[in-house]
N, CA, C and O atoms as a CHARMM CRD file, in Angstrom:
* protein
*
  328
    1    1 UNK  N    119.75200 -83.46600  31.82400 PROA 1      0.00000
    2    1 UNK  CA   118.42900 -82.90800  31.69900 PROA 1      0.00000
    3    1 UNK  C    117.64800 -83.62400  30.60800 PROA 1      0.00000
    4    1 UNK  O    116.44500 -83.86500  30.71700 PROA 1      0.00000
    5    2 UNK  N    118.45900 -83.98800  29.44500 PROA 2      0.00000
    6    2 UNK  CA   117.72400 -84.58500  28.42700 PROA 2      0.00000
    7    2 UNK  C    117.41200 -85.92700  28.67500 PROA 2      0.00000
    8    2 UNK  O    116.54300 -86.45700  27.98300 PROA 2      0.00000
    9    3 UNK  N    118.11100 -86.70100  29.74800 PROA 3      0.00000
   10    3 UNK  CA   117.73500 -87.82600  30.09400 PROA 3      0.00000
   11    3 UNK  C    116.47100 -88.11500  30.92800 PROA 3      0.00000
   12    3 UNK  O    115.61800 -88.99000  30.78200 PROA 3      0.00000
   13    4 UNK  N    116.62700 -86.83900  32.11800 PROA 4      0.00000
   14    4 UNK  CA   115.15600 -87.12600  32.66200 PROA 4      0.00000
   15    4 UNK  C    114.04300 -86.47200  32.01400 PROA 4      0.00000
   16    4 UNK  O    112.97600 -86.45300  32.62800 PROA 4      0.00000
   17    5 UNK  N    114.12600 -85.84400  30.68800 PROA 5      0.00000
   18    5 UNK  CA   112.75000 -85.78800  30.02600 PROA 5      0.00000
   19    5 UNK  C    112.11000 -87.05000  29.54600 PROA 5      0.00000
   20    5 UNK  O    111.06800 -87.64300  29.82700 PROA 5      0.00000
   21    6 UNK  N    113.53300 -87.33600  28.36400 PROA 6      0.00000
   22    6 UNK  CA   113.40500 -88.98700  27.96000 PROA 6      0.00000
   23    6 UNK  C    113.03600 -89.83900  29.04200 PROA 6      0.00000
   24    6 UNK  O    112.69400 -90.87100  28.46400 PROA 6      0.00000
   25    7 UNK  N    112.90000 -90.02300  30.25900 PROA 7      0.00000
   26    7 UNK  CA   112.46900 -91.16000  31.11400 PROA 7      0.00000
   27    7 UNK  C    111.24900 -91.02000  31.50700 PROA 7      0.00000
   28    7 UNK  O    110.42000 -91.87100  31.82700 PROA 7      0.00000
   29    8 UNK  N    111.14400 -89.09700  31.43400 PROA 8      0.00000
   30    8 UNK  CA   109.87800 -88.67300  31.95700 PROA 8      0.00000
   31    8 UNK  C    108.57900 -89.46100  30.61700 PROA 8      0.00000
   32    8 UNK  O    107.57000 -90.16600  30.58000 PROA 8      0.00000
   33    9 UNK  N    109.28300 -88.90400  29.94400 PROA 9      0.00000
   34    9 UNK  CA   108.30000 -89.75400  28.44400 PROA 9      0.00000
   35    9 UNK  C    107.98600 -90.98700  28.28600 PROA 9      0.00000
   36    9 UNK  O    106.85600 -91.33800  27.94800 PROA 9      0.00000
   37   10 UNK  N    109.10600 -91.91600  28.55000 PROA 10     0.00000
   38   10 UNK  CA   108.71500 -93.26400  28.32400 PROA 10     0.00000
   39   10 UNK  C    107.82500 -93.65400  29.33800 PROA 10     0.00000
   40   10 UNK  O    107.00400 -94.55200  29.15100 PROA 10     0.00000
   41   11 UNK  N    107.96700 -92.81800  30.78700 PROA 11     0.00000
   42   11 UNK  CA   107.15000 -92.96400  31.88700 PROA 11     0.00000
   43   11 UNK  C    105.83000 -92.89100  31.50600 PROA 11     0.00000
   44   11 UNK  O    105.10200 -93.86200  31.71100 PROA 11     0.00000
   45   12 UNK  N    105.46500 -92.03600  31.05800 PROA 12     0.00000
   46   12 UNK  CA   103.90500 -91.48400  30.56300 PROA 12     0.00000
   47   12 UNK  C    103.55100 -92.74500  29.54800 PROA 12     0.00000
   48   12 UNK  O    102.50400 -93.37900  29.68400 PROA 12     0.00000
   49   13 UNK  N    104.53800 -93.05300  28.49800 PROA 13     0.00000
   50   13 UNK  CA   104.06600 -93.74300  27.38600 PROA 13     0.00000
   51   13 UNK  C    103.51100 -95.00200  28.00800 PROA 13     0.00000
   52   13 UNK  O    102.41100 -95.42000  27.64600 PROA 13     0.00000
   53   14 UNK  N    104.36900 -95.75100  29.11600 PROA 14     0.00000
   54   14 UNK  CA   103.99800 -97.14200  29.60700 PROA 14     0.00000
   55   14 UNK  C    102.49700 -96.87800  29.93200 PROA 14     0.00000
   56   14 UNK  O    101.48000 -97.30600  29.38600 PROA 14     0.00000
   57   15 UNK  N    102.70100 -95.91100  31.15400 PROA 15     0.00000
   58   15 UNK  CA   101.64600 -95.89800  32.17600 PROA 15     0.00000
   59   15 UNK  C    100.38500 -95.47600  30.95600 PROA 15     0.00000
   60   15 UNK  O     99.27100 -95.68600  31.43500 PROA 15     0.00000
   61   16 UNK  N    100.32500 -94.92300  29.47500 PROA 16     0.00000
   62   16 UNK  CA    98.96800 -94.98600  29.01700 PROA 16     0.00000
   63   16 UNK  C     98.92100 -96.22000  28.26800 PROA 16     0.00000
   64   16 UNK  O     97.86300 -96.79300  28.00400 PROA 16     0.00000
   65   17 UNK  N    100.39200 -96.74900  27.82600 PROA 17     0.00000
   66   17 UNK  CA   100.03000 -97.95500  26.98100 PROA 17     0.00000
   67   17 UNK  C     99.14500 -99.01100  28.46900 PROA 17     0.00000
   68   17 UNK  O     98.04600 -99.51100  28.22600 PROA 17     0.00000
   69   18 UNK  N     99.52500 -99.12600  29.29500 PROA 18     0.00000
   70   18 UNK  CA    99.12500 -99.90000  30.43000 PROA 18     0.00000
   71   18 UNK  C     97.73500 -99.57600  31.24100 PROA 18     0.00000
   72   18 UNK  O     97.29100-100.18700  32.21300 PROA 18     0.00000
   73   19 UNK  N     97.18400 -98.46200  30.58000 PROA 19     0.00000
   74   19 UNK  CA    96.03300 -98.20500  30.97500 PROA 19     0.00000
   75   19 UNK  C     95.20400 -98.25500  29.93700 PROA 19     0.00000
   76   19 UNK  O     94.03800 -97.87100  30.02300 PROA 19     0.00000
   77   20 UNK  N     95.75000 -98.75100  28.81400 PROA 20     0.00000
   78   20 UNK  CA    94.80000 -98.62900  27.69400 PROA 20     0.00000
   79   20 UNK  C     94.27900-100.66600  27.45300 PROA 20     0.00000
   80   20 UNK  O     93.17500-101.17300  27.25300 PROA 20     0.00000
   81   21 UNK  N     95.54200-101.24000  27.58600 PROA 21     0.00000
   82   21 UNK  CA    95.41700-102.65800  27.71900 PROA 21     0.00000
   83   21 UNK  C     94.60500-102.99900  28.95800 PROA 21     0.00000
   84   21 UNK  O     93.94100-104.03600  28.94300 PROA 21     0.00000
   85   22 UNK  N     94.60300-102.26600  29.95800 PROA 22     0.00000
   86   22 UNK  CA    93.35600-102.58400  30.93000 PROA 22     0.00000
   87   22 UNK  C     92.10800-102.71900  30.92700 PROA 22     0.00000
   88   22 UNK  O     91.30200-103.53600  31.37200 PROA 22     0.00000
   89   23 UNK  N     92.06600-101.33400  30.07700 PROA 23     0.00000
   90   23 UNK  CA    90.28700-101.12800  29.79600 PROA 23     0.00000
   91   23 UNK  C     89.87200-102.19500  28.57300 PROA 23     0.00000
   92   23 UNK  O     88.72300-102.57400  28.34700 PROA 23     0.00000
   93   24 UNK  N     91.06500-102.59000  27.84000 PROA 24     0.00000
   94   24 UNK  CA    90.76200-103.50400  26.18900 PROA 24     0.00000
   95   24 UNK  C     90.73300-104.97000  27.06900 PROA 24     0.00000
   96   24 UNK  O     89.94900-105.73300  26.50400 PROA 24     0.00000
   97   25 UNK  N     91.14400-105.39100  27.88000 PROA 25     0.00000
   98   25 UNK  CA    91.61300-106.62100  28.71800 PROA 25     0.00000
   99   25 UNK  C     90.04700-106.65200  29.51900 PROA 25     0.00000
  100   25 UNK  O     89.54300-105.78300  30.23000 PROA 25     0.00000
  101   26 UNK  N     89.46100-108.10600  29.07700 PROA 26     0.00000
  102   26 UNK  CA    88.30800-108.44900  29.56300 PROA 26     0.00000
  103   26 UNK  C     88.25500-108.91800  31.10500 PROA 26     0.00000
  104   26 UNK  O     88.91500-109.95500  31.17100 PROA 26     0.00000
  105   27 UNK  N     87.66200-108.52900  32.56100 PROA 27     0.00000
  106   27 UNK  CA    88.02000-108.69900  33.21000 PROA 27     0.00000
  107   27 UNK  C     86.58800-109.50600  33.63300 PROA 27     0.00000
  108   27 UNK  O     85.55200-108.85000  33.51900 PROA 27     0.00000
  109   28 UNK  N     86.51200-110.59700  34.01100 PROA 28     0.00000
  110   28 UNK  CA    85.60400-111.72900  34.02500 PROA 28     0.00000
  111   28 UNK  C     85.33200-111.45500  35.80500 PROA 28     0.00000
  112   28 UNK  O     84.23300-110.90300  35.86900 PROA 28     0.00000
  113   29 UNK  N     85.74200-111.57800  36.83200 PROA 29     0.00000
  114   29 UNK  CA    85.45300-111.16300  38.27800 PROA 29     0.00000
  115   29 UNK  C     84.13100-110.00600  37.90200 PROA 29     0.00000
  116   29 UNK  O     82.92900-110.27500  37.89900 PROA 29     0.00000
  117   30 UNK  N     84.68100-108.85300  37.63900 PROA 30     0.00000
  118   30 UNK  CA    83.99300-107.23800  37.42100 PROA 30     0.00000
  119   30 UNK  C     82.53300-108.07500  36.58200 PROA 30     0.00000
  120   30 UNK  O     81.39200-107.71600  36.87200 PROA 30     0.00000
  121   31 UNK  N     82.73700-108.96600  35.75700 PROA 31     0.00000
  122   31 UNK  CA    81.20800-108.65500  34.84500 PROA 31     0.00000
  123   31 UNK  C     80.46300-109.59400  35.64400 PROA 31     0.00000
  124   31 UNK  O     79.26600-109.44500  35.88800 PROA 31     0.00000
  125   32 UNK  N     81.16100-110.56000  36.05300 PROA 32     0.00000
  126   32 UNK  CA    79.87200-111.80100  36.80800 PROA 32     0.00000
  127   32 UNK  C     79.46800-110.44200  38.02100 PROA 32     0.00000
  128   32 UNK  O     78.24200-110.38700  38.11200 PROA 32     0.00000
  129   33 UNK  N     80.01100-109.60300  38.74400 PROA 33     0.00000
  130   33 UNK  CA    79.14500-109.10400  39.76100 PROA 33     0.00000
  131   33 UNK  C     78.93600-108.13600  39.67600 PROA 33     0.00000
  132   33 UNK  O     78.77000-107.36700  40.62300 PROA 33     0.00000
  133   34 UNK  N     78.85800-107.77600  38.14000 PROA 34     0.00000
  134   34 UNK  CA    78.18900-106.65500  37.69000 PROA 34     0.00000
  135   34 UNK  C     76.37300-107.44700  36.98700 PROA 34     0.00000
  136   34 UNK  O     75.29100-106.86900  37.09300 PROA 34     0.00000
  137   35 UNK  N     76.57700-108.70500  36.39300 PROA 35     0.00000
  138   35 UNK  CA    75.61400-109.48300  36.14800 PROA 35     0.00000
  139   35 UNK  C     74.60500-109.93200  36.98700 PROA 35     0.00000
  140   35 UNK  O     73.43500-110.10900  36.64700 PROA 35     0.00000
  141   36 UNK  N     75.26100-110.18600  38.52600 PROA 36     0.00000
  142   36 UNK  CA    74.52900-110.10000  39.36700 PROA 36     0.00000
  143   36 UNK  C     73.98300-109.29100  40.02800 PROA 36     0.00000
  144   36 UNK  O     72.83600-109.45100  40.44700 PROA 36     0.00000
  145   37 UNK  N     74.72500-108.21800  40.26200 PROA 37     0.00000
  146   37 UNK  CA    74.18700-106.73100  40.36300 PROA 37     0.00000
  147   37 UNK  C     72.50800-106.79600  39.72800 PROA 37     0.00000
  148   37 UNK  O     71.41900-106.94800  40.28300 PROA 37     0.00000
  149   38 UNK  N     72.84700-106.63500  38.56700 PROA 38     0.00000
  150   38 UNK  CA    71.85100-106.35000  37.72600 PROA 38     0.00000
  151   38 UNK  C     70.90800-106.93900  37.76900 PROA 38     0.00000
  152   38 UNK  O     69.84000-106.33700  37.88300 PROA 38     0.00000
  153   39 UNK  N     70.96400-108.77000  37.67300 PROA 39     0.00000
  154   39 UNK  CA    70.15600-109.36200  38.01200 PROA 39     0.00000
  155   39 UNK  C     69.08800-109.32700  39.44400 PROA 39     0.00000
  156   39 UNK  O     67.91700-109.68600  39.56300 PROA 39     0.00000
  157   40 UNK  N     70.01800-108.75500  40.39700 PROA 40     0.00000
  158   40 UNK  CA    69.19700-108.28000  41.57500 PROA 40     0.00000
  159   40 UNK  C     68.03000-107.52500  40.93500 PROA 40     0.00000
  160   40 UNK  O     66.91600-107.81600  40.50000 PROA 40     0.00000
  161   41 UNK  N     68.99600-106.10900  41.10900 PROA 41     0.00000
  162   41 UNK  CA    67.90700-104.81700  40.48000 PROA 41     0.00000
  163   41 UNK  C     66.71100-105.70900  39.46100 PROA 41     0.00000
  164   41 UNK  O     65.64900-105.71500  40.08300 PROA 41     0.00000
  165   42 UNK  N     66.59700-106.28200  38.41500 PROA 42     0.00000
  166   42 UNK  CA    66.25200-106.46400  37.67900 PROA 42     0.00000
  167   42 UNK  C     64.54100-107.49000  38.72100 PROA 42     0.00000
  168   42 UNK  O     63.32900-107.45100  38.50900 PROA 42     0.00000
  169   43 UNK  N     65.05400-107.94300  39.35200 PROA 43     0.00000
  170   43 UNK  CA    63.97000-108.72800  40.07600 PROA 43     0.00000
  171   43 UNK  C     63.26900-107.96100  40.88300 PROA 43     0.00000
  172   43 UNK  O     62.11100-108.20000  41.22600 PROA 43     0.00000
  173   44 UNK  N     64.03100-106.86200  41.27500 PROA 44     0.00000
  174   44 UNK  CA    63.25500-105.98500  42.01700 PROA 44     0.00000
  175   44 UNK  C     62.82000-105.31000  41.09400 PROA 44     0.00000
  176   44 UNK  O     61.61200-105.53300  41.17200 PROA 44     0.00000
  177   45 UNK  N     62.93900-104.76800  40.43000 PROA 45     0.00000
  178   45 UNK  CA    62.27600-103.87100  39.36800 PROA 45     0.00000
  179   45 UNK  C     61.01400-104.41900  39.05500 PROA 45     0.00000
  180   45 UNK  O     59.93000-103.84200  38.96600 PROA 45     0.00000
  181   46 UNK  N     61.42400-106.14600  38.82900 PROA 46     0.00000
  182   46 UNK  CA    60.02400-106.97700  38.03000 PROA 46     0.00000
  183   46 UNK  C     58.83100-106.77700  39.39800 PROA 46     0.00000
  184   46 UNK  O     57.77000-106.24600  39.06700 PROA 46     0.00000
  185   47 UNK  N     58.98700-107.18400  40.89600 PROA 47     0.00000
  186   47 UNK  CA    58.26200-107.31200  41.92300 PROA 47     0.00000
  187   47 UNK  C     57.95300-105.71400  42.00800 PROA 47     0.00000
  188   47 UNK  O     56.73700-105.52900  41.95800 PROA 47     0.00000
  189   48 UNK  N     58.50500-104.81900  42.09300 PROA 48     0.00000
  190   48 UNK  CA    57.44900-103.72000  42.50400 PROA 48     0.00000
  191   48 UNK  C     56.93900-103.16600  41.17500 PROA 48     0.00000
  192   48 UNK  O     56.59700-101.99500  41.34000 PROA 48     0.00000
  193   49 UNK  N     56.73200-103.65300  39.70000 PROA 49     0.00000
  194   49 UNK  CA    56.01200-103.36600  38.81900 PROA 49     0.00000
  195   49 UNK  C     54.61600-104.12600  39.16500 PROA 49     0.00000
  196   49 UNK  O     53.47300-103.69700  39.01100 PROA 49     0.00000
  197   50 UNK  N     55.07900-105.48900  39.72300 PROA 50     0.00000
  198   50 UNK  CA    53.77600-106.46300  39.51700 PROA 50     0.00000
  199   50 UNK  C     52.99200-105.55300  41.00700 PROA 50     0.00000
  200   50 UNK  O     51.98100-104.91100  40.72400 PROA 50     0.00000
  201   51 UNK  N     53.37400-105.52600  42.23200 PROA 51     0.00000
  202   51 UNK  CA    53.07100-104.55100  43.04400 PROA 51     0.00000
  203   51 UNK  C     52.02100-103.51300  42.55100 PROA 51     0.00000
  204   51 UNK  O     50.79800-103.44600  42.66800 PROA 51     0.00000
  205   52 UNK  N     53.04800-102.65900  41.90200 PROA 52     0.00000
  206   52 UNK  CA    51.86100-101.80700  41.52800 PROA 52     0.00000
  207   52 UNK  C     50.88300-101.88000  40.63000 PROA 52     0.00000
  208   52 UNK  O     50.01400-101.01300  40.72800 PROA 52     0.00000
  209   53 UNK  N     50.75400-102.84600  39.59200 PROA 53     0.00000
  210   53 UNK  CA    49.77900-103.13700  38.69700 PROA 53     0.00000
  211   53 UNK  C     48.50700-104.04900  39.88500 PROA 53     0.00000
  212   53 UNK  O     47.29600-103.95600  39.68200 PROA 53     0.00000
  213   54 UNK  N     48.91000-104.61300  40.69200 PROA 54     0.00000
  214   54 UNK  CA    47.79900-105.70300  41.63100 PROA 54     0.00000
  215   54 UNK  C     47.47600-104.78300  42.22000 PROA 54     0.00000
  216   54 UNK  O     46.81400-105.35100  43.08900 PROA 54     0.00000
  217   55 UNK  N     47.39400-103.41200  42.52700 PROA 55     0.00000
  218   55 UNK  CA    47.22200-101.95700  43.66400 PROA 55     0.00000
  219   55 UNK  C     47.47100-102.43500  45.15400 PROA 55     0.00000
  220   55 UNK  O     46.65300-102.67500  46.04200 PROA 55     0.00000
  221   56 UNK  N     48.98100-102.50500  45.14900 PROA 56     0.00000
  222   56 UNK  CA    49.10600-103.02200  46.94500 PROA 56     0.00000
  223   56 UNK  C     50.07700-101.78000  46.86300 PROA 56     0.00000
  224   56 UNK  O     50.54200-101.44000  47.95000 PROA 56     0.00000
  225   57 UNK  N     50.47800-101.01700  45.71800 PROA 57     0.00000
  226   57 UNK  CA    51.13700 -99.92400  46.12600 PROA 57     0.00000
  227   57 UNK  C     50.74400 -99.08200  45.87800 PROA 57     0.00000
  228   57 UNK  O     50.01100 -99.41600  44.94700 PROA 57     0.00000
  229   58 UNK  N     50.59500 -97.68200  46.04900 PROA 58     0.00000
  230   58 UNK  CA    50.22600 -96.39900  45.55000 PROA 58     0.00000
  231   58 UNK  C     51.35900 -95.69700  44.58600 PROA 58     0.00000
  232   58 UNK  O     52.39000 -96.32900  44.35300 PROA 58     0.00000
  233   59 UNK  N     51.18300 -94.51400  44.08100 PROA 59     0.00000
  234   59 UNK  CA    51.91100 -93.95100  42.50200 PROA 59     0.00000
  235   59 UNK  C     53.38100 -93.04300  43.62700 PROA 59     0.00000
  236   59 UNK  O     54.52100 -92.84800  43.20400 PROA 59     0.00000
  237   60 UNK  N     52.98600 -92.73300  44.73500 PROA 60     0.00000
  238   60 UNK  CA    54.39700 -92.32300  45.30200 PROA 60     0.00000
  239   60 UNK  C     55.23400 -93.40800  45.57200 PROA 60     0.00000
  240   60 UNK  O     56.26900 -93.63000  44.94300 PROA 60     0.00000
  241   61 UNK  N     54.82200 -94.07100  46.46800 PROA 61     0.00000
  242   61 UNK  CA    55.65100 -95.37800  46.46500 PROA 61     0.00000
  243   61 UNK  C     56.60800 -96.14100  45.62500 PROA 61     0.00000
  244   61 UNK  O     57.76400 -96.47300  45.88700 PROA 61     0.00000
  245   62 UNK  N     55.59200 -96.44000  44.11400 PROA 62     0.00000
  246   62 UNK  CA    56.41900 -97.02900  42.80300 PROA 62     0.00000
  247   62 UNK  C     57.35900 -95.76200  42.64600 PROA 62     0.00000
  248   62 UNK  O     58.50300 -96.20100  42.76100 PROA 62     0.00000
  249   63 UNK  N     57.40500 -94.43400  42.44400 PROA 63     0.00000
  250   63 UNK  CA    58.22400 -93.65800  42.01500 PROA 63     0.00000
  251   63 UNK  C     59.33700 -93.37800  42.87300 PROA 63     0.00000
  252   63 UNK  O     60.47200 -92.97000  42.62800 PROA 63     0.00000
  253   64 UNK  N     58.68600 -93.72400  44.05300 PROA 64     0.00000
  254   64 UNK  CA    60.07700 -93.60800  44.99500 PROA 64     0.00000
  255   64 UNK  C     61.18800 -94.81800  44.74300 PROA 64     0.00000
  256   64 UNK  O     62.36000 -94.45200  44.65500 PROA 64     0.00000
  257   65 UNK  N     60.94800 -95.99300  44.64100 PROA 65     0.00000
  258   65 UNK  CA    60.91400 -97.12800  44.14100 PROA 65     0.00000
  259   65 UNK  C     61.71200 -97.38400  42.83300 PROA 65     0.00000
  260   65 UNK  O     62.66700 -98.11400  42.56600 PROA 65     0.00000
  261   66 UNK  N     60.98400 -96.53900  42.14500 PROA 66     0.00000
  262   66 UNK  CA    62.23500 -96.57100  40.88600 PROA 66     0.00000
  263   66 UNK  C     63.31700 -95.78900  40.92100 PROA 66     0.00000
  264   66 UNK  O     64.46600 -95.96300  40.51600 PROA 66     0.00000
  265   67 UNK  N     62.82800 -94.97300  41.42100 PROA 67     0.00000
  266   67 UNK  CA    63.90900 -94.01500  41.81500 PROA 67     0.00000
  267   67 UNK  C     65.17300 -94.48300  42.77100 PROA 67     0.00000
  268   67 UNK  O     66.10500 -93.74800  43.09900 PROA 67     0.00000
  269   68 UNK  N     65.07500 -95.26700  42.98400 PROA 68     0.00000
  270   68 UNK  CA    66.02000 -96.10200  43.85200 PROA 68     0.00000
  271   68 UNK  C     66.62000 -97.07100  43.12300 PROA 68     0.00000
  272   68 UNK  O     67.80000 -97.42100  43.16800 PROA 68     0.00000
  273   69 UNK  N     65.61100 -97.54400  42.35100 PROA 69     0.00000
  274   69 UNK  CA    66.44300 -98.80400  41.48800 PROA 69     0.00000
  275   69 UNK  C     67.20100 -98.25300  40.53500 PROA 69     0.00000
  276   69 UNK  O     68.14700 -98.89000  40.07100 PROA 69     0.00000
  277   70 UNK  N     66.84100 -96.74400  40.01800 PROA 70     0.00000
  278   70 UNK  CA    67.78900 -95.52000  39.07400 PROA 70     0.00000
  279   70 UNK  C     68.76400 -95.51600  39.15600 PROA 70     0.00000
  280   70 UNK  O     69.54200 -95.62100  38.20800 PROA 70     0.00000
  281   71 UNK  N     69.28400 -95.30200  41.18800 PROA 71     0.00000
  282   71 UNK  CA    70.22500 -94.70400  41.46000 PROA 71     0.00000
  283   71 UNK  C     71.41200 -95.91400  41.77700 PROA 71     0.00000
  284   71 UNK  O     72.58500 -95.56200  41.89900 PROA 71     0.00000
  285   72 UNK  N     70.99300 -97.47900  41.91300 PROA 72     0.00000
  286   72 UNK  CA    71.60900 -98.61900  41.71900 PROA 72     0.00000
  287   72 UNK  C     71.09100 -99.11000  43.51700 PROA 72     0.00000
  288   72 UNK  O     71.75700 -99.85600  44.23500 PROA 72     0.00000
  289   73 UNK  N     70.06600 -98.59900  43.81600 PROA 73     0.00000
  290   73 UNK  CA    70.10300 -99.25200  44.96500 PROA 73     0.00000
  291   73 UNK  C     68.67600-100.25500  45.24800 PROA 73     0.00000
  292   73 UNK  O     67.81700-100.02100  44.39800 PROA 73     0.00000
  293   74 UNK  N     68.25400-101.34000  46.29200 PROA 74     0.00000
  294   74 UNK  CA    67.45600-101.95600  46.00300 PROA 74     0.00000
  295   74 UNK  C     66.26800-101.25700  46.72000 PROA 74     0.00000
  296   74 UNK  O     66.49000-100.76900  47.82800 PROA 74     0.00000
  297   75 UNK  N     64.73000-101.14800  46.05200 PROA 75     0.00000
  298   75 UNK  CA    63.82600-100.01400  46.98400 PROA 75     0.00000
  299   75 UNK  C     63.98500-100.41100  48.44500 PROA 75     0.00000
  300   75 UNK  O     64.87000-101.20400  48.76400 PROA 75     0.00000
  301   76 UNK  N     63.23800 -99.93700  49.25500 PROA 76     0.00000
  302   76 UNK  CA    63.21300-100.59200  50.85000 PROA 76     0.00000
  303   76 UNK  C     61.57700-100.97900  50.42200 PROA 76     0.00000
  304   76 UNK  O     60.93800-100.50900  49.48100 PROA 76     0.00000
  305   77 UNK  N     61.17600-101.88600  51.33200 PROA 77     0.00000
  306   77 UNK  CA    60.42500-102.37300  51.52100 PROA 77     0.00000
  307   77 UNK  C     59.31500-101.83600  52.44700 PROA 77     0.00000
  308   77 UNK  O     59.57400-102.00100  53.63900 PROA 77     0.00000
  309   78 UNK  N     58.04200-101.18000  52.15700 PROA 78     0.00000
  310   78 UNK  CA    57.48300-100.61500  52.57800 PROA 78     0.00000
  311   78 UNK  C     56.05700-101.42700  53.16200 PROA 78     0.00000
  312   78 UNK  O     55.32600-102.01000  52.36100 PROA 78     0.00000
  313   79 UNK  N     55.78100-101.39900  54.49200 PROA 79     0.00000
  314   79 UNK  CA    54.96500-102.09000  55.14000 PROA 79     0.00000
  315   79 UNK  C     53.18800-101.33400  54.87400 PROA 79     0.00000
  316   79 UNK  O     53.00300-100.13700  54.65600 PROA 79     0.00000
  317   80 UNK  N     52.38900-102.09100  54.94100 PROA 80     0.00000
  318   80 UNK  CA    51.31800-101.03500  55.20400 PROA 80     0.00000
  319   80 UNK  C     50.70100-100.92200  56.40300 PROA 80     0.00000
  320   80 UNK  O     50.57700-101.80800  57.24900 PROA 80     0.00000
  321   81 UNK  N     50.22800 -99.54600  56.45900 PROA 81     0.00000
  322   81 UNK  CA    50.24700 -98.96000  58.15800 PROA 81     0.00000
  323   81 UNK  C     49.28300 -99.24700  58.50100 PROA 81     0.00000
  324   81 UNK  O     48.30800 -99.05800  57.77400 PROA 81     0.00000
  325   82 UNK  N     49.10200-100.05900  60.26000 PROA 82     0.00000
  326   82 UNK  CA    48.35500-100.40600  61.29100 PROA 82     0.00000
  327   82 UNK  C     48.25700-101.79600  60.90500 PROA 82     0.00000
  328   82 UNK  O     47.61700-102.58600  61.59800 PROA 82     0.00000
């Protein structure tokens, strides 16, 4: 019994020492397409600011708009009607 506590323990100890060196361990894949991520959003963000400052958009539109770029997604592209 005292053995499978002791194994139960060292079990736990690895698995946090090994989750702690993960998160401290720089992972270079994750940031370049997190960089690009961003860099997307970030261009879209810049184009529907300039958008709405030239008035080709209206104040629902931009807010819908950011509101999208908030939530990590890119706005949709909204046509104007007829």
């Amino acid at each position: 019994m005292v053995v499978l506590a002791v194994f139960l323990q060292l079990f736990i100890l690895v698995g946090a020492l090994y989750d702690t060196a993960r998160l401290c361990a720089p992972d270079t894949r994750r940031e370049d397409s997190r960089l690009r991520r961003n860099s997307k959003l970030e261009q879209s963000e810049t184009r529907l600011v300039a958008r709405r400052l030239h008035g080709r958009i209206d104040s629902v539109a931009y807010r819908s708009g950011m509101r999208d770029l908030a939530e990590g997604r890119r706005p949709a592209r909204r046509r104007w009607p007829g």
